[in-house]
N, C-alpha and C positions, 0 to 999 in steps of 0.2 A: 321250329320256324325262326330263321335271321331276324332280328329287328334293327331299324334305325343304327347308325352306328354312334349318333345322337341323338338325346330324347331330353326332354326338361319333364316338371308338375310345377303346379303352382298353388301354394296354401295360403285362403287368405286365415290368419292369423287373429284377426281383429274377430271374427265369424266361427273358425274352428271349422272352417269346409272348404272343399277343393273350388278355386278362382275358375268358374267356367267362364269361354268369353275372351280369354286376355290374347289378343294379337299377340305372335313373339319372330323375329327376324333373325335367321341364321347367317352372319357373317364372315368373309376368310380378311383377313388383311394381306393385303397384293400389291408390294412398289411404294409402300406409304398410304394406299387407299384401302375402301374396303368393300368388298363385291360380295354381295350378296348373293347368297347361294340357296335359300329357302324359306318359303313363309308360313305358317301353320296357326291356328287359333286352338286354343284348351278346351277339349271336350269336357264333359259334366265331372269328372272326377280330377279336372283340372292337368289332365296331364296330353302334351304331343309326343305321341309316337311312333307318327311318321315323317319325321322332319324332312330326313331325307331317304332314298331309297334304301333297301334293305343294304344294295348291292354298290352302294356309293362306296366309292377309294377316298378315304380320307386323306391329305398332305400335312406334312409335319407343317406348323405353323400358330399364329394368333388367332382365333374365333371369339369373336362376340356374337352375343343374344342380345336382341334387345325387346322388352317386354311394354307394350302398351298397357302400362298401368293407370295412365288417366283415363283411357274410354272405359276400362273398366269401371274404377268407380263413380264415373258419371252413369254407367249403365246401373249401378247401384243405389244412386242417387244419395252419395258418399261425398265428400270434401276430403281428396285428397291432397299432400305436399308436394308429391314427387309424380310428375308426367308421364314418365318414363325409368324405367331401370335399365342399364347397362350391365351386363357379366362379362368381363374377359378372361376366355383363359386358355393355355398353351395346348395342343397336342403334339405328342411326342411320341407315343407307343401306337403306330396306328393300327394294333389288330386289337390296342384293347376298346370298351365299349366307354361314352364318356357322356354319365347322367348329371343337370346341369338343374336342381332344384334352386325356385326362389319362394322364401316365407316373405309372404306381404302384406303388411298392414297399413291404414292411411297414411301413417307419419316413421314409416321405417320398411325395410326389409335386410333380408339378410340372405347369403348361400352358402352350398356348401361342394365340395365331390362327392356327388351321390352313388349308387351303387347300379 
């Protein structure tokens, strides 16, 4: 079965369990702007992967995520630093698949090129 040709998870770090819950926003950059192309929230293992169809055509270009990190840990009833997290990152290879993890804790997060 195809999946997504994008997918993220999300690890809340501070917990040692998957961020269920976190809104995440798929964006293309277009002319200077940036057009949103998909919306998805974290199932219980923290992870979307349905971002976008299985059958979606990716375009070489800039893509950001952006991850509602503050409803989370207000859902949590956490004090966090950071509101929101941003990831940008390029595609280039578009038949390859591009997993797009964030480790999140109150006062930090971090990514990586996942697999």
């Amino acid at each position: 079965m195809k999946r997504s040709p994008i997918t993220t998870h999300v690890l809340d770090t501070a917990t040692g369990r998957p961020a269920a819950g976190v809104p995440v926003v798929l964006s293309l950059e277009t002319g200077g702007a940036w057009q949103e192309l998909a919306t998805g929230v974290t199932n219980d293992d923290g992870r979307v992967g349905d971002l976008l169809p299985a059958e979606h055509a990716l375009t070489p270009g800039v893509y950001k995520m952006r991850f509602d990190t503050g409803s989370y840990f207000t859902a949590h009833k956490v004090e966090g630093f950071y509101p929101y997290a941003e990831i940008a990152f390029e595609i280039r290879d578009l038949a390859a698949h591009y997993h797009i993890p964030l480790l999140l804790s109150p006062f930090g997060y971090s990514t990586y090129r996942g697999s």
